[in-house]
Rosetta silent file (secondary structure, phi, psi, omega in degrees, C-alpha in Angstrom):
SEQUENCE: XXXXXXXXXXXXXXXXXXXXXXXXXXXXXXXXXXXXXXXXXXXXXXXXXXXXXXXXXXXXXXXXXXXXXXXXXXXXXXXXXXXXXXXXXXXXXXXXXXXXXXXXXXXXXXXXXXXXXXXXXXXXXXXXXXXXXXXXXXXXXX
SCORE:     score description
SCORE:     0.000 S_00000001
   1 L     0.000  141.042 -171.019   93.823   95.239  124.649 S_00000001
   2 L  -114.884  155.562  164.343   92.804   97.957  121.486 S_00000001
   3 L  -114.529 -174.680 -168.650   96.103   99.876  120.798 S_00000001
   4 L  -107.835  168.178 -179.226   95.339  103.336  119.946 S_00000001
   5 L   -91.965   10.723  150.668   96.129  104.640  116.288 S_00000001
   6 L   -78.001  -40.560 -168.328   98.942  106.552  117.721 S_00000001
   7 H   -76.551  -36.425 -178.039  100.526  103.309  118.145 S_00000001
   8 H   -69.796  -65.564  140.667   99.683  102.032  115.347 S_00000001
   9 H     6.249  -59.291  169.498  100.813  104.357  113.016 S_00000001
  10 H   -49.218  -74.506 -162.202  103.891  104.317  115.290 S_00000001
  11 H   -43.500  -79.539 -146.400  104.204  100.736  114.615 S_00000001
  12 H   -69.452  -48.081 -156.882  103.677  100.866  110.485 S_00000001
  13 H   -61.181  -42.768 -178.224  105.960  103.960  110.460 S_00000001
  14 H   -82.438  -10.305  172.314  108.902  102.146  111.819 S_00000001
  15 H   -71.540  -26.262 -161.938  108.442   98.880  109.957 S_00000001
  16 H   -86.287   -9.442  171.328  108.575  100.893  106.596 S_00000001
  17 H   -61.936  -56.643 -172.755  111.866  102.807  108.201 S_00000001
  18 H   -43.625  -83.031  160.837  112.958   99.426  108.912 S_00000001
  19 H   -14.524  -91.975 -171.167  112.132   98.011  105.779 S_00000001
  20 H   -50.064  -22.006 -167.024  113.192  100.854  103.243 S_00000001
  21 L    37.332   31.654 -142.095  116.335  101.962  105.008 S_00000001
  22 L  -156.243  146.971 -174.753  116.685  104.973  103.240 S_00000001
  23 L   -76.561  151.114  168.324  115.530  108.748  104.736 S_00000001
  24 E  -148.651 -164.019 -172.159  111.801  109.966  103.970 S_00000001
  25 L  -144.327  172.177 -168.532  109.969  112.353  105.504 S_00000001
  26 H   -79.992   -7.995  150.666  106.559  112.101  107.418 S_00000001
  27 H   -65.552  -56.667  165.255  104.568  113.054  104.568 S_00000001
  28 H   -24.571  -68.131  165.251  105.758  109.882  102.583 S_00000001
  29 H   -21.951  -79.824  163.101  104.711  108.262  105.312 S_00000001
  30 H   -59.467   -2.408  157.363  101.631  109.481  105.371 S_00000001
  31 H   -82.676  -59.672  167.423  100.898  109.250  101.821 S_00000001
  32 H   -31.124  -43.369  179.422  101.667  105.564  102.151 S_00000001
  33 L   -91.670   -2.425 -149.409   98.738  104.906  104.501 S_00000001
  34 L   140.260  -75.188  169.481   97.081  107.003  103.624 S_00000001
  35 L   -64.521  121.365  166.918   96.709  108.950  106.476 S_00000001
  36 L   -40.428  122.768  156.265   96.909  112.702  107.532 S_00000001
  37 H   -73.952  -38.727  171.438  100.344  114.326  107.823 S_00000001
  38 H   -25.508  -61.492 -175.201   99.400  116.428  110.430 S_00000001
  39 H   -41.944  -58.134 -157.606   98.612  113.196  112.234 S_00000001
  40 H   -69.038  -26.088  169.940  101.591  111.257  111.035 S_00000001
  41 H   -53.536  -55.545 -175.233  104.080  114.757  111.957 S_00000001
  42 H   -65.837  -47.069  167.007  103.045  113.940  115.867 S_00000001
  43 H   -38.300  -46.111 -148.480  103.610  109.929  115.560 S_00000001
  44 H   -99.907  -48.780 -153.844  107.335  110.924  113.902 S_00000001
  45 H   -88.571  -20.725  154.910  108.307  113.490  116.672 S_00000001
  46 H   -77.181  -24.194 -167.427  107.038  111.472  118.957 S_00000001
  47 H   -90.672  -16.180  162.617  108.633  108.458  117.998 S_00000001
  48 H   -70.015  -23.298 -177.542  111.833  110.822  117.684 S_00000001
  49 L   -87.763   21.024  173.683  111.827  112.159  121.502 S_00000001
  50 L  -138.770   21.008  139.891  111.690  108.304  122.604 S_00000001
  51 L    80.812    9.832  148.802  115.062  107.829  120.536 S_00000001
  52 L   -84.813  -22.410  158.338  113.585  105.605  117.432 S_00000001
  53 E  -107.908  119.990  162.166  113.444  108.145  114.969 S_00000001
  54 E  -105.719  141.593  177.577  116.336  110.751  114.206 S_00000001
  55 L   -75.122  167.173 -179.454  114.862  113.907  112.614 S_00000001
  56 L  -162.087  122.947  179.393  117.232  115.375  110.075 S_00000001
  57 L   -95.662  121.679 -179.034  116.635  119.407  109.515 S_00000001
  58 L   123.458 -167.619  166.424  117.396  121.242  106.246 S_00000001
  59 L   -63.865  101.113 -177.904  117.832  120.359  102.796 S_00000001
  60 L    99.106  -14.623  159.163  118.023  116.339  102.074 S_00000001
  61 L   -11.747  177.851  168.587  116.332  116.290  105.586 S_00000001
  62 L   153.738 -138.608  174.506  114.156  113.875  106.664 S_00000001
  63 E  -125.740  155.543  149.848  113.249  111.004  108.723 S_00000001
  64 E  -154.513  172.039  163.062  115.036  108.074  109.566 S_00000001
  65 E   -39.166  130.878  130.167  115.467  104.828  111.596 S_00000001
  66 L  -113.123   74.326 -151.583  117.568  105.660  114.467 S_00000001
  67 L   170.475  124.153 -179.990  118.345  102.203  116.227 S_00000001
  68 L   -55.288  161.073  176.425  119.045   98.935  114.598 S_00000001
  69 H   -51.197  -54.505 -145.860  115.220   96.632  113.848 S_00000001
  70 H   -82.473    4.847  159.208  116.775   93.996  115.962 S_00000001
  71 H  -107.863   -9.117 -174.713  117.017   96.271  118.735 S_00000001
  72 L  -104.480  119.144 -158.238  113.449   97.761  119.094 S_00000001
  73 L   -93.671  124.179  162.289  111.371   95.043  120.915 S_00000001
  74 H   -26.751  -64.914  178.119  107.750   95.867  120.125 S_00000001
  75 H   -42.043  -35.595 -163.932  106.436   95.628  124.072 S_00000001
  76 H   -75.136  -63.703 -156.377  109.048   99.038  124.587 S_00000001
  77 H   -67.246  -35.065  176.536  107.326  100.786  121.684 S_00000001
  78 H   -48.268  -77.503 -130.245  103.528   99.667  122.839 S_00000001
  79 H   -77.084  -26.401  169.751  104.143  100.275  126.036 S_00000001
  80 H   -74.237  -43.286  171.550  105.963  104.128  125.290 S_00000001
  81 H   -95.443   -2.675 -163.545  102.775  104.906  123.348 S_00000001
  82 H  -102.756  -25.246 -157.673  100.302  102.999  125.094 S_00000001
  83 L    40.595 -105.369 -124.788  101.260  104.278  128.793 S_00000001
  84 L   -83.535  131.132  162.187   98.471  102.866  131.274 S_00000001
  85 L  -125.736   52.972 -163.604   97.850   98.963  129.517 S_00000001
  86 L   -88.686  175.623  175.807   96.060   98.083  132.412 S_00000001
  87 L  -126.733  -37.044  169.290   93.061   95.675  131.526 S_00000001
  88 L  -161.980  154.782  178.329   91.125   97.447  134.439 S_00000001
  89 H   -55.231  -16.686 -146.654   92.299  100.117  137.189 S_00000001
  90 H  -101.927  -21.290 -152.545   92.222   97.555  139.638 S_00000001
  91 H   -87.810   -5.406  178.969   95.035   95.801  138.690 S_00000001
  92 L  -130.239   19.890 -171.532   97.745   98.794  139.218 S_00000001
  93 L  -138.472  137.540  160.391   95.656  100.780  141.275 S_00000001
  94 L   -78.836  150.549 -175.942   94.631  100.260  145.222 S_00000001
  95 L    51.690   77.320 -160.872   90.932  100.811  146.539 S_00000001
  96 L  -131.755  -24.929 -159.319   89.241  101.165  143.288 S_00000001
  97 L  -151.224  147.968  158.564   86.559   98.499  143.722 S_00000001
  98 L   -30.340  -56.019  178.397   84.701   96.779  146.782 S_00000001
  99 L   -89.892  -17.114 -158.938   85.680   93.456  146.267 S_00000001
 100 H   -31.658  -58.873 -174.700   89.188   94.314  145.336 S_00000001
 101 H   -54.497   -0.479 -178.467   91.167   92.768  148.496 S_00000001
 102 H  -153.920   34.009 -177.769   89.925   89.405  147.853 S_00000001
 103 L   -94.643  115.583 -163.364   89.034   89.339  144.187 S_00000001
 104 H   -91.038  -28.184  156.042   90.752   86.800  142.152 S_00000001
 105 H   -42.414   -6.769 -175.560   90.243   88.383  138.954 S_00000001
 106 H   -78.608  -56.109 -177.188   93.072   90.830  139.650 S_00000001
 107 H   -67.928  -63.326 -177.925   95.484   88.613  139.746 S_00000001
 108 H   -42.440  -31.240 -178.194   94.360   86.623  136.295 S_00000001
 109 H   -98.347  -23.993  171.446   94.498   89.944  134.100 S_00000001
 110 H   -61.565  -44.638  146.880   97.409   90.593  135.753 S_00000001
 111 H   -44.892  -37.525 -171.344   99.148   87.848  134.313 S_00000001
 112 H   -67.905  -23.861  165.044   97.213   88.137  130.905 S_00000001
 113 H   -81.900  -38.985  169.714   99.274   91.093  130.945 S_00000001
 114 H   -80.122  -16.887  157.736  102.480   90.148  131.868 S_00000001
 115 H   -85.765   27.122  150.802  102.187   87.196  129.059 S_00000001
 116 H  -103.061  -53.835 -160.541  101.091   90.093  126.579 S_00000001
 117 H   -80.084  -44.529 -143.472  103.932   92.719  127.546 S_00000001
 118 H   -84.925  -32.337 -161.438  106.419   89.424  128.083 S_00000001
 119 H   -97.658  -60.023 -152.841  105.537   87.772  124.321 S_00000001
 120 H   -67.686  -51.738 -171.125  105.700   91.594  122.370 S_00000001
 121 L   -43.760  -38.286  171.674  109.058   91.969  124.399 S_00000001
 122 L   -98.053   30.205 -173.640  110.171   89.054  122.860 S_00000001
 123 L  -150.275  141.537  179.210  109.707   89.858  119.280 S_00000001
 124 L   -92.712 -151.280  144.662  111.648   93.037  117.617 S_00000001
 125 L  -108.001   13.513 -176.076  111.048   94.919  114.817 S_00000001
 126 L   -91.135  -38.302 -170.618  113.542   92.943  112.279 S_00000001
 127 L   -68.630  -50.991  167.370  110.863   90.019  113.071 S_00000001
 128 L   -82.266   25.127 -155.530  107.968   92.266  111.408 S_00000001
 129 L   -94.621  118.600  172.486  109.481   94.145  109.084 S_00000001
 130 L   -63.993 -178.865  178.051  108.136   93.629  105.194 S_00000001
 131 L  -107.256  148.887  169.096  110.277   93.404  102.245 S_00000001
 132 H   -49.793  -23.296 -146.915  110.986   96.332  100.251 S_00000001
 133 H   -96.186  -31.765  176.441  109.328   94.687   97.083 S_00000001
 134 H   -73.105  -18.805 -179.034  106.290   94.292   99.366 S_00000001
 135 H  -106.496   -0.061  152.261  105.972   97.979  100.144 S_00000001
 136 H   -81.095  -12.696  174.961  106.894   98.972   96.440 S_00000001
 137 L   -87.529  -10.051 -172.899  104.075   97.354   95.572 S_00000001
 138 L   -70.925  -53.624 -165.377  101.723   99.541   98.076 S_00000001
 139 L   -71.315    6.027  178.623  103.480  102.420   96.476 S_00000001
 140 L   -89.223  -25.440 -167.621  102.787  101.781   93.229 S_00000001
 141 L   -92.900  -23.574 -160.451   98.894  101.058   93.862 S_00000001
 142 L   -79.130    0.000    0.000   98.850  104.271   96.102 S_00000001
């Protein structure tokens, strides 16, 4: 599995929420990485209509965590931005391939999947989360 750079992005943006505890906004963000805010504006709005980010409107606005680290299990957040994590169509989809009904490869990535979604599920985002002094040091170089 490749995640897509909407995910990732998703991913960095909430460790440094995590991390920093403190509101920013999605340019900050994107000036950390880096990155386009245009880009990094859909990643934050997205990651607010699936209830991980609250938006804050106005003056002192911003971005922020909403949801403790130790509640957002990594597999929920792939798996929100990732949709289809199929390894091939075959394995969630009927009549796709020839051999399908008696193909024993289906069943093997289907596990390799449920011990991929099963292992991220079991790790949060208080387990990856940097230290502030490590991401003052990005911002100091950036």
């Amino acid at each position: 599995m490749r995640l897509t750079t909407h995910t990732d992005f998703a991913l960095r943006t909430l460790m440094y929420l995590a991390s920093t505890r403190k509101r920013t906004t999605a340019a900050e963000v994107a000036q950390l990485y880096k990155i386009s805010t245009h880009h990094m504006s859909k990643v934050v709005n997205q990651l607010a209509r699936l209830g991980y980010v609250r938006s804050i409107r106005g003056i002192g606005g911003g971005i922020e965590l909403a949801q403790q680290p130790e509640d957002v299990r990594l597999g929920d957040v792939v798996e929100a931005f990732e949709g289809n994590m199929h390894l091939l169509d075959c394995v969630a989809t009927e009549d796709v391939c020839a051999i399908q009904s008696f193909c024993k490869l289906k069943g093997v990535l289907a596990e390799a999947e449920r011990i991929q979604l099963e292992y991220l599920n079991s790790l949060t985002l208080a387990d990856v989360i940097p230290t502030k002094r490590q991401f003052s040091r990005v911002e100091s170089t950036g």
